[in-house]
NUDREN-211537 format. One record per atom (N, C-alpha, C): x, z negated, y negated; residue in one letter. Coordinates in pm, whole numbers, plus 50000, padded with zeros to 5 digits. Layout:
<rs>
XZYa
...
</rs>
This chain:
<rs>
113401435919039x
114511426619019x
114801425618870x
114711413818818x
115141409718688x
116281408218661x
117331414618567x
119131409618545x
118611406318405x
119481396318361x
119311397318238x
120081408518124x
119071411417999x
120311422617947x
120541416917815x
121411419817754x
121861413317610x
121281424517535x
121371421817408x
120871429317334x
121771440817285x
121091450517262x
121831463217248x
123091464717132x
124531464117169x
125461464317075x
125431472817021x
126281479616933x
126681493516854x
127831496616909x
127701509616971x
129811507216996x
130371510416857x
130731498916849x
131981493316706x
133101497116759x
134301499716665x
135471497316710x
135801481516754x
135321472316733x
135831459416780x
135151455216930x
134361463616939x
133391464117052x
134131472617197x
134801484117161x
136081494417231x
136981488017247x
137411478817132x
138551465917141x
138591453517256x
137451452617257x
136891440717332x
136901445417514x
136531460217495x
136151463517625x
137381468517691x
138201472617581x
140111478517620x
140751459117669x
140751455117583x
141281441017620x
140391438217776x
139581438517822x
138801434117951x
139511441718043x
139481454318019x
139781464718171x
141461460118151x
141891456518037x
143861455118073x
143741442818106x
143291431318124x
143151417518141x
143011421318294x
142251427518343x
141881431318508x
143251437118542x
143531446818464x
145121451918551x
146381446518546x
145971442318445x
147431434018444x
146981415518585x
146111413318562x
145611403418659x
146161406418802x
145611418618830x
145931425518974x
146971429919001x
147891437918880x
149541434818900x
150421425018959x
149331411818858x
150481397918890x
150561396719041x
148981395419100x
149021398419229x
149771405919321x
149991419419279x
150771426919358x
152141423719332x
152591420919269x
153781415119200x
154311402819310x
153371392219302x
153291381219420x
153591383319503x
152491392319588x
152791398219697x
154521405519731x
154571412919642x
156281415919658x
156861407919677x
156891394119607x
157711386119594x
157671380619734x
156331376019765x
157011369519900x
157081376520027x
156861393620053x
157481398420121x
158721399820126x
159711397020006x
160891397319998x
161371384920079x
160991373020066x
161291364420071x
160751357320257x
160151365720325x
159521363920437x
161081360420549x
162151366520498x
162881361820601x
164041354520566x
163481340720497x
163941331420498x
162981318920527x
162001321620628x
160931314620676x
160481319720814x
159751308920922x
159351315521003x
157621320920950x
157461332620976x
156341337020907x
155061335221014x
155241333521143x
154191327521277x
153731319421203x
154551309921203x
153731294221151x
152891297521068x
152761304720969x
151581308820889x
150291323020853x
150511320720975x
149791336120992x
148211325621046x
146941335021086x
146181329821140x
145961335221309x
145811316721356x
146011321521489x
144681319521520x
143661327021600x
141981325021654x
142411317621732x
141131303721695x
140991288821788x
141881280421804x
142881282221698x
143841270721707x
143571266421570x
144271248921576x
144041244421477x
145141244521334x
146271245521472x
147471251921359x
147101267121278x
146621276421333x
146041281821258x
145121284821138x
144551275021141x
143761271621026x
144741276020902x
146211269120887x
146431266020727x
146781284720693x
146841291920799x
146571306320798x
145771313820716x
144381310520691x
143631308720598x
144121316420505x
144541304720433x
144981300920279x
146511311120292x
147191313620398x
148571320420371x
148641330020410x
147851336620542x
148341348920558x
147811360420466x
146951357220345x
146631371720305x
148591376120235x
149391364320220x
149931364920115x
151301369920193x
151031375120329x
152331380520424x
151921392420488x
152741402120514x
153071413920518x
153981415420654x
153441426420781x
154411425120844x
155801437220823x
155121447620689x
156391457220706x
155811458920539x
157241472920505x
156971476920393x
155211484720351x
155931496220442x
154431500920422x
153091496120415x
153121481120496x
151511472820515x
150981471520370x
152841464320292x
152131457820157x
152091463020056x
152601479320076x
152561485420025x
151481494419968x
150131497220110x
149131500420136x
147911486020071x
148271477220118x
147461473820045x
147551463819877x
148771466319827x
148911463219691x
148581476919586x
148661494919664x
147831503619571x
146411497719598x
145711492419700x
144231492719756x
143801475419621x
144771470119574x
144341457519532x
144601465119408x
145371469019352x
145711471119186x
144471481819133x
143961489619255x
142971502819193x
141351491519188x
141361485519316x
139911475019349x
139971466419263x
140721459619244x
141211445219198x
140741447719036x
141431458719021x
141371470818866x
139581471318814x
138991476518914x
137761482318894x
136591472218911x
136811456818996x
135871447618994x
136141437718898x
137231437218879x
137771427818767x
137071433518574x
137331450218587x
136621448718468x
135681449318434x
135331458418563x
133281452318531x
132911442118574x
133271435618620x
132661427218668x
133261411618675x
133711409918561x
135181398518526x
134171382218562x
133891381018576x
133131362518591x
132741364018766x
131861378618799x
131451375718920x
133141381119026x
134051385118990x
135181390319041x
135901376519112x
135921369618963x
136661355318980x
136071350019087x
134701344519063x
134231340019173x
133861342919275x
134091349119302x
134041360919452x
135871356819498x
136501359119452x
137891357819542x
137831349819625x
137921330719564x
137871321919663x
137041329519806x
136011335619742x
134951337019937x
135561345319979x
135691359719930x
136681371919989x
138041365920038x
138811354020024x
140021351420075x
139881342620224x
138391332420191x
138181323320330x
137521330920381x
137051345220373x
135891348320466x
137191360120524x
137661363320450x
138571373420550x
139611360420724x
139891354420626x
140551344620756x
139691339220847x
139031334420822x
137501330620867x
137361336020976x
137241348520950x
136931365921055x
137471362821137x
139151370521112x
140161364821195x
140431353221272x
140351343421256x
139751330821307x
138631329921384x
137721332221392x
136341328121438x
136711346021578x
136981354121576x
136531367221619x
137911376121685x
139061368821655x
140011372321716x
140451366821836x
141081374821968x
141871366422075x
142971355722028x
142271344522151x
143171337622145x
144981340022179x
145951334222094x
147321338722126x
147271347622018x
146891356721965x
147141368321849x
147131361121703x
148281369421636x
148411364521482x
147791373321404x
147291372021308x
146761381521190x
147501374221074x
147801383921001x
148231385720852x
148191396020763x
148321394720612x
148311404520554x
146721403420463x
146611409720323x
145881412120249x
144391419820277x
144491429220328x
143971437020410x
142261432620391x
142021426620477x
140461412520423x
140421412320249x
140981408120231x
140711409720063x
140481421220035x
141351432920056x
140801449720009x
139371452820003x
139361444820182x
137861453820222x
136341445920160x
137201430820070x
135851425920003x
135261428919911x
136731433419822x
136371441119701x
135771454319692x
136141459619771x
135411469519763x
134041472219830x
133651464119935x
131971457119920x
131291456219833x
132511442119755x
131521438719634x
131361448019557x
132231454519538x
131491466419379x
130541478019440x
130801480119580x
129831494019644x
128551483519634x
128541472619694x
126781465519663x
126431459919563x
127131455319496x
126911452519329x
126151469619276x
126911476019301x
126571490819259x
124671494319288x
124401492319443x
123621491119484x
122121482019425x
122491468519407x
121821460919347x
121271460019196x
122521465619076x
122621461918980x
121701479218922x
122131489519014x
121981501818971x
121711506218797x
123451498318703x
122741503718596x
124111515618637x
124121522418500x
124981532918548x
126601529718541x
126951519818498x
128631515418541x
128621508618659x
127401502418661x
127651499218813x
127951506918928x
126691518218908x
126521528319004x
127991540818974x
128571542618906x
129981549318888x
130721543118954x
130901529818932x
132361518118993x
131681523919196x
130701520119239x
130461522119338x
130521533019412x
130771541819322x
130981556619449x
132331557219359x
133171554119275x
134791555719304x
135041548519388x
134421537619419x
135281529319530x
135151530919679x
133501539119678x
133501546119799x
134061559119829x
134381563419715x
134881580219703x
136521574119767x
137111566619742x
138661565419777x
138711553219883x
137841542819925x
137931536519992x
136931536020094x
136011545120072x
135021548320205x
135211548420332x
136521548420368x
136891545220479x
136811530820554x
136911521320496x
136591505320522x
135381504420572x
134431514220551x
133721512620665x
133451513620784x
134291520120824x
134841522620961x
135711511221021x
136801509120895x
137501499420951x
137271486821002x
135981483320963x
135091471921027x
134851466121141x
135341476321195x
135411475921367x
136561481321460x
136551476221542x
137921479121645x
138071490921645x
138911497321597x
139311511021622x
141491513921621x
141781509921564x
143421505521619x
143941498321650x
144361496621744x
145481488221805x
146401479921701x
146071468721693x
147381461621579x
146821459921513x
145661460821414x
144841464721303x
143971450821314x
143671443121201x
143141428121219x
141311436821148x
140831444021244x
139461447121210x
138521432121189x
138761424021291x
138141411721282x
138271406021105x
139491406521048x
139791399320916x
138951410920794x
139001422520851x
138181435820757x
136921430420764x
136511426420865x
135201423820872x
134421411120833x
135751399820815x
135251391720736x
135081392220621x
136211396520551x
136151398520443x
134721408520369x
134701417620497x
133281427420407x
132171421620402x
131681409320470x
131141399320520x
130701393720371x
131841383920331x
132331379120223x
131361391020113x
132081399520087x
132031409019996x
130411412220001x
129821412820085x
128161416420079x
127391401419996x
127931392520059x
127281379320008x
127911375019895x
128931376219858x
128801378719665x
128661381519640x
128581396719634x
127711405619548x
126301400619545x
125711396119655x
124011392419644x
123601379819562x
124791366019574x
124581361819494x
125001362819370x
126391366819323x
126461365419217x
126191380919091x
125211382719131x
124441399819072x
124501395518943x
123621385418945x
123461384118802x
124581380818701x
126161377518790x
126221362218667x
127151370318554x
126971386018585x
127801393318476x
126381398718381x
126131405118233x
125351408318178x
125381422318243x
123891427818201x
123991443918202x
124921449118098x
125581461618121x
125701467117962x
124501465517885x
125591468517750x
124321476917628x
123901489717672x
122671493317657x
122511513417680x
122771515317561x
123241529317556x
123481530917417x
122471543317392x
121171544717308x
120601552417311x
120631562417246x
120411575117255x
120861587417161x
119991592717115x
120151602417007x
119341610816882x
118231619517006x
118651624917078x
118101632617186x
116931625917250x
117181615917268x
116251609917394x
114791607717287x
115111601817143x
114131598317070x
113271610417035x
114091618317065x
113251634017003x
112291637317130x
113361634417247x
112251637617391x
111191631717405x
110871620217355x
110041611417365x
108991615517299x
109231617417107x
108171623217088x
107511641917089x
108451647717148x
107921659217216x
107081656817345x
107191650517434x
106621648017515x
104921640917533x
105201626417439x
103911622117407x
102991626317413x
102871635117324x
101311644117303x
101151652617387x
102411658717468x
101721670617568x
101111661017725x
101331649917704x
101221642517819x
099971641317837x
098851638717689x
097531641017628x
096901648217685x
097281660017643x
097171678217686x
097441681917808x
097761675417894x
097631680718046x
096921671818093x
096621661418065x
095641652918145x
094281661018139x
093931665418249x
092901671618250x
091391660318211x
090431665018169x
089591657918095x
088291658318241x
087481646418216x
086871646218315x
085111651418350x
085061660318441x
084411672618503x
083211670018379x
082191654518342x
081521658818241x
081661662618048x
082931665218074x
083541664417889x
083861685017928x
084131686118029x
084511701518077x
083151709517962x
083481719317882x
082541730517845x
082351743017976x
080691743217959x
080751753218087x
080811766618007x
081491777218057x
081841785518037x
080641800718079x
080211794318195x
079291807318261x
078491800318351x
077171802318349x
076071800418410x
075231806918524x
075421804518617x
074781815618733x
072991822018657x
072721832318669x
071141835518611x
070681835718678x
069871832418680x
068381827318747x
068211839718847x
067621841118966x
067211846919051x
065611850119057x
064941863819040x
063531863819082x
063331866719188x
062981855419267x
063131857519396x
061351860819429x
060861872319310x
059351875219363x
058151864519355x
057141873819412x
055521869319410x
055401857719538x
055051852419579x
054331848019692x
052811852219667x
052781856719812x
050981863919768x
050181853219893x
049081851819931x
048431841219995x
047431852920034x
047251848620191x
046751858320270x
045371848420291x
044101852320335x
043241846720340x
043111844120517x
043031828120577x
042991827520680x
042121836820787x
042931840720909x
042411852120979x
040901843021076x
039771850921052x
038861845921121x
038411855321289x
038041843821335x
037981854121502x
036751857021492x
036751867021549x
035211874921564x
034001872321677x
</rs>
């Protein structure tokens, strides 16, 4: 697999600058979000919140979609998942700031989607929840795909604290919109596959060490290649055997 890589920076201080401004651009991004989210859980009961939830196989359901990631049925729901968006949201956003963006739109229709397409009819789903479980797809298979080493770090923190979404994928509680988890992780596999590339690799940054390993190594690599059986010096020679006279008997004549 080919990514493209840029050419190797120096870490500069304007370069630490650049990369501090990216990861606070991601958190503060995912704040506003969680921020949102507060806001209109506050505000949920001065609306009927049915009407916008997603209902499976109805058509009023549809505009569900687009609204229920953005409703909450209790404190704790949005509470649970605004730490799960500010830490994810945090960690795909700064590595991964162009393919993040474009990944939301799918992580938001593919979580409703789920819900929609895979839930009983008569049942509401709402709540963020689908979004959690895309993001953190995307960076565990981004991780997978990209295998440089920030990739592969972002991917086991996000499996180290959110490893559980894989489970959640499937029916296992009562109340629990597994169907919308599962769109969303859905979502989250198929951006990551396409959009692998559309972030650069890092720079590697190469060290005093590695150049030294290199040429220590070189020449012994020479030196163990064993040389082939006719370049070998023989060392010892079996000696010759006298294996005696042959004597010749004169044919026996009959009498």
């Amino acid at each position: 697999m080919h990514l493209p890589t840029p050419e190797a920076v120096p870490d500069t201080p304007e370069q630490r600058r650049a990369d501090k401004r990216r990861w606070l651009r991601a958190f503060n991004t995912s704040l506003a979000f969680v921020l949102v989210l507060l806001a209109v859980f506050s505000a949920q009961g001065h609306f009927d919140v049915a009407d916008w939830t997603v209902q499976p196989w109805s058509v009023e359901g549809l505009r569900g979609i687009l609204a229920a990631p953005l409703l909450h049925g209790s404190f704790e729901h949005v509470a649970a998942n605004a730490i799960a968006l500010l830490m994810l949201g945090t960690l795909a956003g700064g590595l991964y700031p162009k393919a993040t963006i474009r990944a939301l739109p799918l992580l938001w229709v593919g979580s409703g989607l789920g819900a929609w397409l895979l839930g009983d009819p008569g049942t509401r789903h709402l709540g963020a929840s689908g979004i959690t479980h895309g993001l953190m797809f995307l960076v565990f298979v981004l991780g997978l795909l990209r295998r440089d080493r920030a990739s592969i770090a972002a991917a086991m923190l996000a499996f180290m604290f959110y490893g559980g979404m894989l489970l959640t994928i499937l029916p296992r509680e009562p109340g629990v919109s597994w169907q919308a988890h599962l769109g969303g992780a859905i979502a989250g596999v198929l951006a990551a596959y396409l959009l692998r590339r559309t972030d650069p690799l890092p720079p590697r940054k190469r060290y005093s060490w590695e150049d030294e390993e290199d040429a220590t190594i070189a020449p012994l690599s020479d030196e163990l290649e064993p040389p082939p059986p006719r370049e070998v010096p023989v060392l010892w020679n079996r000696p010759e055997r006298d294996n005696g006279v042959v004597l010749r008997f004169p044919p026996r004549r009959e009498p």
